[in-house]
C-alpha positions in Angstrom: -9.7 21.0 28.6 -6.2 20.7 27.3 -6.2 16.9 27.7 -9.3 16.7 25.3 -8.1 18.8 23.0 -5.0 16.7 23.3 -6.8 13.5 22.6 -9.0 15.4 19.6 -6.0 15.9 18.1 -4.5 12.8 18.1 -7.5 10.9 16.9 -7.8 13.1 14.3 -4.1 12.8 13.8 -4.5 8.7 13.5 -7.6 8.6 11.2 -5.8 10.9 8.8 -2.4 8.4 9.2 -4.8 5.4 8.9 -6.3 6.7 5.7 -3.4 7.8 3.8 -2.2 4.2 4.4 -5.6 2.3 3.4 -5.8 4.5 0.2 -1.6 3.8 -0.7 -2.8 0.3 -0.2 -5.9 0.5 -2.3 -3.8 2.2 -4.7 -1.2 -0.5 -5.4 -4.0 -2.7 -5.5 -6.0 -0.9 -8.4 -2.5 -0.9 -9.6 -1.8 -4.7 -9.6 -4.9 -5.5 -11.3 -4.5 -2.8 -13.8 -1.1 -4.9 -15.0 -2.1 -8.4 -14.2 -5.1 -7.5 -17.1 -3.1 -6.0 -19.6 -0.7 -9.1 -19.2 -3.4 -10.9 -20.0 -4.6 -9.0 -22.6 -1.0 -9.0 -24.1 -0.9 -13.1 -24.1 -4.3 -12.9 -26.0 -2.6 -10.8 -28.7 0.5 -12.8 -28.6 -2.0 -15.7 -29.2 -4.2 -13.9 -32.0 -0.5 -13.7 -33.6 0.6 -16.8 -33.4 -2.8 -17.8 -35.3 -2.6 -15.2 -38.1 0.7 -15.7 -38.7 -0.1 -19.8 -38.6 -3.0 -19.2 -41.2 -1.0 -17.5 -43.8 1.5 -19.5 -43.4 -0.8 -22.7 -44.2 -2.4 -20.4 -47.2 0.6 -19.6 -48.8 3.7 -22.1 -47.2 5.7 -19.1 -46.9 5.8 -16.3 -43.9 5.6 -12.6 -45.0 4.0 -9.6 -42.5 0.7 -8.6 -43.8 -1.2 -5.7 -42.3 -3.3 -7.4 -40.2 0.3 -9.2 -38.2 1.6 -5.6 -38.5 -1.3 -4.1 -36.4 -1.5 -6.8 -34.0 1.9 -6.4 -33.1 1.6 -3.1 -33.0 -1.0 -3.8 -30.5 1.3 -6.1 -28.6 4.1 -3.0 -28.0 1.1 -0.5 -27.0 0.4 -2.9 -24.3 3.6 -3.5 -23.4 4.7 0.0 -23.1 1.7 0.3 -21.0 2.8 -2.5 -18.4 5.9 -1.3 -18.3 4.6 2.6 -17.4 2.1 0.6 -14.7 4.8 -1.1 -13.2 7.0 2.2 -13.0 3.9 3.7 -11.3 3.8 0.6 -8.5 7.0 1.0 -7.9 6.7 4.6 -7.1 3.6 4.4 -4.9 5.9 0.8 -3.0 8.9 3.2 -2.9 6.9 6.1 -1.1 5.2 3.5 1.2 7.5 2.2 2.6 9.5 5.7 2.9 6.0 6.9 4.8 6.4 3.9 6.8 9.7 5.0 7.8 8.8 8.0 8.7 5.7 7.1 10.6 8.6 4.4 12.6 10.5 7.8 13.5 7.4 9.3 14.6 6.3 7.1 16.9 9.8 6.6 18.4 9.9 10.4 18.7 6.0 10.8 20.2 6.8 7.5 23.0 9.8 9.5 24.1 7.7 13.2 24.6 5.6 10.8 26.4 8.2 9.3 28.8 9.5 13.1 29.0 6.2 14.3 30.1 5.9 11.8 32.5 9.0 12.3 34.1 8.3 16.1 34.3 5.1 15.1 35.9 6.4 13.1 38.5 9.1 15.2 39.9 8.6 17.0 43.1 7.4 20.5 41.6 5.0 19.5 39.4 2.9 16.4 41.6 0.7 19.5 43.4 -0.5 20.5 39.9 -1.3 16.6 38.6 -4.7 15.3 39.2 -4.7 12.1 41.8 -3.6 9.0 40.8 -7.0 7.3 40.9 -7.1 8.1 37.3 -3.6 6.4 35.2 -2.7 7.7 32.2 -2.8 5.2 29.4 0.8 3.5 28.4 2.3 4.7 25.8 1.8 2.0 23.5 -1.8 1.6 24.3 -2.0 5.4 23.6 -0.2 5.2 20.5 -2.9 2.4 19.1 -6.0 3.9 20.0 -4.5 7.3 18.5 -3.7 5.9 15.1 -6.9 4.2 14.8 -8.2 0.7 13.2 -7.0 -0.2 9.7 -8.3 -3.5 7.8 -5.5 -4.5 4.8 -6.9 -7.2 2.5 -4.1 -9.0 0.2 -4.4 -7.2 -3.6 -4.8 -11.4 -5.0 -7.2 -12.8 -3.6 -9.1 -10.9 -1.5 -8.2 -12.4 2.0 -7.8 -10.1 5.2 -3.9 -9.7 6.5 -2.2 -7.8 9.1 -0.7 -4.6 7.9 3.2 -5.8 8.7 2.3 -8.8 6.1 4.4 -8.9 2.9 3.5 -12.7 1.7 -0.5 -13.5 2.1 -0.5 -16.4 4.2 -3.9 -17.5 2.0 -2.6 -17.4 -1.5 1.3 -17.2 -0.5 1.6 -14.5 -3.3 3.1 -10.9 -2.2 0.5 -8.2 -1.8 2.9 -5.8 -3.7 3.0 -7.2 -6.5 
């Protein structure tokens, strides 16, 4: 019963892992597109500016701020205060990645070697009357690690396009998926 409470566990363990990753993902995605729209809505201001301040100019042949240039460049700083808060933010979420990533690296190493451990306890003299015959193999430990951690699907923030989860630059678009 211990062996499927074992396996519970780390299936549980790797669904959990698999989600916090998919949702830091999704995350810096939501992110991304958040700033790439306010970028854009920043170059239609800067535009709406540049026509303002081009009528007046062509009304009176002189440049002075009226209220109207004031408040769209007012506008302008809002939104760029709020890219440069959004792009605090992504780097935050990219910073914790790849710090979770780390950790998860040190995890793995650490679970492989319990594994070996176990293994080697297993097959020592003392123990082989308690172990089960050997018409039944264990798994290896990386094949063990994979099913534990479970199936993720990573799709590049840009343009939509599946990658593999170790991808940086989207082989599709050839932009990189954190930024």
């Amino acid at each position: 019963m211990g062996l499927l409470t074992d396996l519970k566990q780390k299936l549980e363990k790797g669904i959990e892992s698999t989600s916090q990753r998919s949702k830091k993902v999704l995350d810096i995605s939501r992110i991304t597109l958040l700033i790439r729209s306010k970028k854009e809505s920043e170059e239609e201001l800067y535009q709406r500016l540049g026509r303002e301040i081009y009528r007046y100019w062509d009304l009176k042949g002189r440049l002075d701020l009226t209220d109207l240039t004031r408040a769209t460049i007012g506008q302008i700083k809002e939104v760029r205060e709020k890219i440069d808060e959004l792009e605090q933010t992504l780097e935050e979420l990219k910073k914790r990645q790849l710090a979770s990533e780390a950790d998860r690296k040190v995890e793995k190493a650490l679970t492989t070697e319990q594994v070996i451990a176990s293994r080697n306890e297993s097959t020592s003299p003392s123990s082989t009357a308690r172990n089960l015959p050997d018409s039944d193999p264990e798994p290896t430990p990386a094949s063990d690690e994979n099913w534990a951690e479970g199936q993720a699907i990573f799709f590049c923030s840009h343009c939509g396009n599946q990658v593999d989860e170790d991808t940086i630059i989207c082989p599709h678009c050839k932009q990189n998926i954190y930024d």
